[in-house]
N, C-alpha and C positions, 0 to 999 in steps of 0.2 A: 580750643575751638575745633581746631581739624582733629580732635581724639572724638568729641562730642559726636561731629558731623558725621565721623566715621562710622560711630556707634548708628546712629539713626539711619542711614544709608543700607548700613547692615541689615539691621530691623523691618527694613521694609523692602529689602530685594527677597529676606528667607520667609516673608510673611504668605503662608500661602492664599494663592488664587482661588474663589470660590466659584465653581459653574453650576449654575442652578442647572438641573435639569427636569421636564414636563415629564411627568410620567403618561403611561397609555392611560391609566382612567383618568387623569385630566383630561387629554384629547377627547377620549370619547365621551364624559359626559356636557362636553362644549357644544359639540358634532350633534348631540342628542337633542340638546337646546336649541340650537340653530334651528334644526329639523322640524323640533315641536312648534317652535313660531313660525317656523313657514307654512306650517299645515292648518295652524289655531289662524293665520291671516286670510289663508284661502278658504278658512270654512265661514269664517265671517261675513270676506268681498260673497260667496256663494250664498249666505243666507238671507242678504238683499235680494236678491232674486226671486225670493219666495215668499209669499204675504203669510203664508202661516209659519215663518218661522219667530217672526215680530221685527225681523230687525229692521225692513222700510216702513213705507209709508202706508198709514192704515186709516181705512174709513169704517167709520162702526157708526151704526144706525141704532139710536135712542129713541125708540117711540117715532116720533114723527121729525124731527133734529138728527142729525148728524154731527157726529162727533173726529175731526178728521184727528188723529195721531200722529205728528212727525217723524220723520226717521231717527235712530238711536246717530247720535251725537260722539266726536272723542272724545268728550266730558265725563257723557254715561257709559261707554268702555273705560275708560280709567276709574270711574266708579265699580264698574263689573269687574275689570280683571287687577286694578290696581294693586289691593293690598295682597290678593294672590302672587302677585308676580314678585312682589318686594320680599314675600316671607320663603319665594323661591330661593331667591336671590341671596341674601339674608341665609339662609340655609344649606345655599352650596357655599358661599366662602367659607362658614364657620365649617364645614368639614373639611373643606381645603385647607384652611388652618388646621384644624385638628388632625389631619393626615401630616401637614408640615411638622408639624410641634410632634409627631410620634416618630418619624423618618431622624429628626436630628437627635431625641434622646438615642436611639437606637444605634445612630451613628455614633453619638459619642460615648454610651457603653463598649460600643465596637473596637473606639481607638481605648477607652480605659485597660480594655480586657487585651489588646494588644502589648499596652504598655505594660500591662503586668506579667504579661504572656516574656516577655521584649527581656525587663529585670530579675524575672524569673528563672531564664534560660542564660543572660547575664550570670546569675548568681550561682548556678549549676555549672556552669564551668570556671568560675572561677573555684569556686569548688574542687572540679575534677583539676583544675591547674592546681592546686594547695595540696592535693592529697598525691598528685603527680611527682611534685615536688618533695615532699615527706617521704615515698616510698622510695623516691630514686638513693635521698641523702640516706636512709639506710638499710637500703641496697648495696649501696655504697663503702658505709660506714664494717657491712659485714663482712663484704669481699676484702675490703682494708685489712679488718681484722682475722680474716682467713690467711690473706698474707703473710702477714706479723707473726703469727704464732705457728702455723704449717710451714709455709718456706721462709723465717726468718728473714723476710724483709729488711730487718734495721740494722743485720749484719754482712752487707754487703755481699750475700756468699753464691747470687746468683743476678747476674746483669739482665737480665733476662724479665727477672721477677719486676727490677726497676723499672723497666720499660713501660710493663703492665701495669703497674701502679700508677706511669706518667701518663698512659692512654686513656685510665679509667678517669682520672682528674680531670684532665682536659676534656673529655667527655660527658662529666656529670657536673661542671662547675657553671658551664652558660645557662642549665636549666633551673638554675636556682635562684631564690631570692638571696636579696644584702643579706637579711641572719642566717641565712642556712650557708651562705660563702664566708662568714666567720667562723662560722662552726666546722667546717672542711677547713680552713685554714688553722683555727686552734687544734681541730686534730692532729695534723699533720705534723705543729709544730713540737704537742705535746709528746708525740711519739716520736719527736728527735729523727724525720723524717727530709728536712729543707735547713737543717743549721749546716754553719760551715763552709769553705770555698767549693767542696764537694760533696752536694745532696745524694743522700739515698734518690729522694723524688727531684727532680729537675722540673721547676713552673717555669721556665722558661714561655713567655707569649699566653700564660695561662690568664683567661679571662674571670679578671677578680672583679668588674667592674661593678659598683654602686654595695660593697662589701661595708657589712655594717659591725663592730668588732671597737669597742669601746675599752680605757682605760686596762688595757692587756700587756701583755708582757712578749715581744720577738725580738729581743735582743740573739744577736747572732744569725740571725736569718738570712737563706738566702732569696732573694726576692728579684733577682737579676732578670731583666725584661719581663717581670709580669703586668699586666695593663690591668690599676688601680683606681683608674677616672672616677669621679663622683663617690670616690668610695668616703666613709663615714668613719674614723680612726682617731677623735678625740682622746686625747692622756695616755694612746700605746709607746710602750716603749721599745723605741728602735737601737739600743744601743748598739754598734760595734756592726749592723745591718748590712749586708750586703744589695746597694739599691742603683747597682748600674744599670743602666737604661729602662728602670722604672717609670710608669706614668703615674705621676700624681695628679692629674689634670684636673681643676674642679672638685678638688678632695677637700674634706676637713680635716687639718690636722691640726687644731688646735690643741695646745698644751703639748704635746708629743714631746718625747726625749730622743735624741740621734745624738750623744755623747760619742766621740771616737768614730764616727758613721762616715763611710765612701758615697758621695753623692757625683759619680761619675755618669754624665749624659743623662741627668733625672731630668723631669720634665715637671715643673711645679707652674704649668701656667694655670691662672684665676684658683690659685689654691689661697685657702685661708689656714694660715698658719700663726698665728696670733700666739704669743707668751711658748713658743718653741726652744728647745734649746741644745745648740748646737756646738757646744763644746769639744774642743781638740777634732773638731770634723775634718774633712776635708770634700769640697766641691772644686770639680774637674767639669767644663764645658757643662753645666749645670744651666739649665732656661729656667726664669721666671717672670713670666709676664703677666701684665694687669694685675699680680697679686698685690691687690689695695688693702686687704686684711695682713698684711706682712708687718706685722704692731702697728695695726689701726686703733686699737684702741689707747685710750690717753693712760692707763694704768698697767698696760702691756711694756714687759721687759724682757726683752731675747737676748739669751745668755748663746753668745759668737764668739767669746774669747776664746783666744786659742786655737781657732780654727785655721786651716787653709784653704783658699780661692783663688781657683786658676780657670782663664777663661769662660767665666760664666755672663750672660746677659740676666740682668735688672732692668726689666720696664715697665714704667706708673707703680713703682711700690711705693711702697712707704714704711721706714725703721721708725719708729715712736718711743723711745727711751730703750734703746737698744745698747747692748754692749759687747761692744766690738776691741778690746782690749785684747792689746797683743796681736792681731791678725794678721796674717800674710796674703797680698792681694795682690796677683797679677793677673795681668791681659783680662782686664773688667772693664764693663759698658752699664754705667746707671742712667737710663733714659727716663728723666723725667721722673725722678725720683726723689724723694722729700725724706730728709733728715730732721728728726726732732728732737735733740737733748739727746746724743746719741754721744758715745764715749769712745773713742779709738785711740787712744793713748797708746803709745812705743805700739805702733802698729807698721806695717812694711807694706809701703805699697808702690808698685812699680808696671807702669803703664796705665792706668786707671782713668777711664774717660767720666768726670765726673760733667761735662757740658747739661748748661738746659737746668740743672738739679738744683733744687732749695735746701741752705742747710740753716738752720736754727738752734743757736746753742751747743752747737757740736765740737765735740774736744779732739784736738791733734794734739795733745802733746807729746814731745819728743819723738815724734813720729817719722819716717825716712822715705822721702817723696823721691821716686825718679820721674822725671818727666808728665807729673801729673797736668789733665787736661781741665783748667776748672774756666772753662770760657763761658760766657753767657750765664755765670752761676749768680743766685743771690744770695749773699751772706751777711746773716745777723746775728754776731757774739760767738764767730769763733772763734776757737783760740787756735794758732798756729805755732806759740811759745817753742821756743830750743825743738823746732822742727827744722826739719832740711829738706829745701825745697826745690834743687835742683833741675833747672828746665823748666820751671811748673808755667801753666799759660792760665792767666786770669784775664785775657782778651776781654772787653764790653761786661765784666761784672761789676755787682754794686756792691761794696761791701760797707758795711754798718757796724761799729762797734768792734773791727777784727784785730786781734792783735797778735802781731806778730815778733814779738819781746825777744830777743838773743836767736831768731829765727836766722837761718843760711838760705839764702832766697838768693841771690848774684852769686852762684857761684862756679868757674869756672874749672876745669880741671884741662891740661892741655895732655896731649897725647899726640906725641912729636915734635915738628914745628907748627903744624896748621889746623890739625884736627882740635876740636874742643865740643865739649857740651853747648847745647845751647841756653843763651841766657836766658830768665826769666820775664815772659812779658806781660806786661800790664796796661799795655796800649787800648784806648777807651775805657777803660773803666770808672767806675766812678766810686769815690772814696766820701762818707760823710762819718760826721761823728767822731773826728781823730782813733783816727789806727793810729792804734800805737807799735811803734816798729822797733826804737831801738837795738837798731844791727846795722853793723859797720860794712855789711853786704851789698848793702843798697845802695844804689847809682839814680844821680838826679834825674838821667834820662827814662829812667824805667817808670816813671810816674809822670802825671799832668800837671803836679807842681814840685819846686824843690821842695828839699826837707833842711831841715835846720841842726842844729850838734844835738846830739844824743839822737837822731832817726825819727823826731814827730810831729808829723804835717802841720805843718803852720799855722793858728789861730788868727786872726787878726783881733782879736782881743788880748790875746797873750803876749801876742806883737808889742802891741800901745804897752802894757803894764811895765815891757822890759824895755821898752827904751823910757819909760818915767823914770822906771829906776835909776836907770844909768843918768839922766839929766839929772834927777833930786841929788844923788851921790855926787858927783860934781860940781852941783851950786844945791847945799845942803839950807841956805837962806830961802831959796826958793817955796821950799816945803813949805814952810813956818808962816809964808805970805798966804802961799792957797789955803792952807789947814785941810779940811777934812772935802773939798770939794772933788777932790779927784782920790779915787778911791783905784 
């Protein structure tokens, strides 16, 4: 309703105002009319006055009779001047119209020819902007190549040269559209001018943004603070990439490769990275936020194994059959982040604030937890199996279906006399569905209800069965009387 209202509000504040305005021959042929009935009234009142003009009272002599004649009447002036004055009348609106009806076509040939005037002059510079930009890239593209082959450019053999090449980049890359800033960058890379920890060409802060460069190959690159925002880089391959304080901000990188890739200080907020794969990586102080395309889709599988992550924030993403097998994760923050069917088996993770986060289906096995923070979390089917769960805090979560099967969850480590880890706590939360625990770790206190031999939360149906048992086994008559009534 208030999107509707808005619209309509709008529509009728930018509606423009119409102001009629009189033109001078309207005034004066009003003035002229006026004029003429003032003059046609006073020659009329004046023609009473006079017996020969007819219009009083007349005496006319018949032979020896008289005939008197009364005076003309309003009757007989509406006869006289009537149907004149209507076909006056009658005859000025219809040209007043027909001057109206000529003023607006005129008008609005005036705004057509404007508006084409308007797209015309639009389309001329876009024009000169296209051909602006074509002359600059190579412009560009020749000086480049003047470099390269006149002062050997690609062999280091003059700092100076470098300079110049880093000036002319930074200078002709803001005037360029997305495919002409992949095509300056394919150069670049082609000519072996940005691989390496030490570029011939340094892009340091070089404005790559909204760069459009598909299904390519920069492996080895060095891309160190260049600003990427909005850029478009579906299926390129970043392997082995140098992408310290990169912005990815707003980018598509779906599909992309970063196999062995430094993601030190990158900045991947609202980027969609969807079916990525980040094998043997490593991200260091790495931001991502709102990235909701982070395997959004249900057929998306991101290949994480192997990787390591050190202080980076996760906020509102979301892994979608992600595979994160074997990973190393310290000092991480997943705000509000959703796990789905996601695989982290013999994974290391230590310090790791998973609060607030949904995980569904997701695998810890033999995984090595220090202190991990799973508070406020909802868990349905995971597995925690032969993990070690040291310190971990599941404060106010629900878990559904978790099991935690030969899991180290109570475990203390003393260091002195008095120092120790702290224990695991599970204070409010809420268990349904039998977790199944089986570990000799666990302490009645650390749950809202005891647990029974072998670690699994107590049925009260399982309850009844076992003490039938134990009464049938003891008076074995008993059975043979119920039969089949107690099952």
């Amino acid at each position: 309703m208030s999107n509707k209202t808005g619209i309509v509000n709008r529509s009728i504040s930018n509606r423009p105002i119409r102001r009629y305005r009189i033109s001078w021959r309207a005034i004066a042929s009003w003035i002229l009319l006026v004029v003429f009935l003032f003059y046609l009234v006073k020659a009329i009142k004046l023609g009473y006055e006079y017996e020969s003009t007819g219009f009083g009272e007349q005496n006319i002599k018949i032979t020896s009779s008289a005939v008197i004649f009364p005076p003309k009447l309003l009757w007989d002036w509406l006869n006289l001047l009537g149907i004149p004055f209507v076909l006056l009348v009658v005859g000025f609106v219809l040209n007043q119209s027909e001057d109206r009806r000529k003023r607006e076509i005129a008008k609005e040939e005036g705004e057509t020819e404007r508006s084409i005037a308007k797209e015309n002059r639009k389309a001329e510079q876009e024009q000169a902007k296209e051909s602006f930009r074509e002359s600059s890239l190579q412009n560009y593209i020749d000086k480049m190549t003047q470099l390269l082959l006149e002062y050997k450019l690609n062999t280091f053999s003059n700092i100076n040269v470098s300079n110049i090449a880093r000036a002319k980049t930074l200078a002709v890359v803001p005037v360029l559209d997305g495919k002409r800033k992949g095509l300056v960058l394919k150069f670049l890379f082609d000519a072996g001018l940005i691989s390496g920890v030490h570029p011939i060409v340094n892009l340091e802060y070089a404005d790559f943004s909204g760069t459009e460069y598909s299904r390519a190959y920069l492996g080895d690159a060095n891309l160190k603070n260049v600003e990427l925002p909005a850029a478009k880089l579906p299926g390129v391959e970043f392997n082995g990439a140098i992408l310290t304080g990169t912005v990815f901000n707003n980018a598509t990188l779906t599909g992309a490769r970063f196999k062995k890739t430094k993601f030190i200080e990158t900045k991947l907020d609202n980027a969609d990275m969807a079916g990525i794969n980040v094998i043997g990586s490593t991200l260091l102080r790495t931001r991502f936020k709102n990235s909701d395309s982070f395997g959004k889709e249900v057929n998306t599988h991101l290949d994480l194994y192997d990787s390591t992550w050190e202080s980076c924030i996760f906020e509102e993403c979301e892994f979608s059959g992600s595979q994160l097998l074997s990973t190393t994760m310290t000092d991480l923050v997943f705000k509000s982040t959703k796990f789905d069917r996601v695989k982290m088996q013999k994974s290391r993770i230590k310090n790791v604030d998973f609060s607030g986060a949904k995980f569904s289906q997701t695998d810890f096995y033999d995984s090595v937890f220090h202190s991990p923070n799973f508070a406020n979390t909802d868990l349905y089917e995971v597995n925690f199996e032969h993990a070690q769960l040291p310190g971990a805090n599941f404060a106010n979560s629900i878990m559904n279906k978790v099991n935690f099967k030969k899991a180290v969850v109570h475990f203390i480590k003393r260091i002195g006399d008095e120092e120790k880890e702290p224990d695991a706590d599970f204070s409010g939360s809420k268990m349904i569905n039998k977790i199944v625990i089986n570990s000799d770790n666990f302490t009645e206190s650390q749950l809202d209800q005891p647990l029974e031999k072998g670690g699994i939360i107590p049925d009260p149906s399982q309850r009844s069965r076992k003490w039938q048992g134990i009464f049938f086994r003891a008076f074995p008559f008993a059975k043979r009387l119920v039969g089949d009534k107690i099952k």
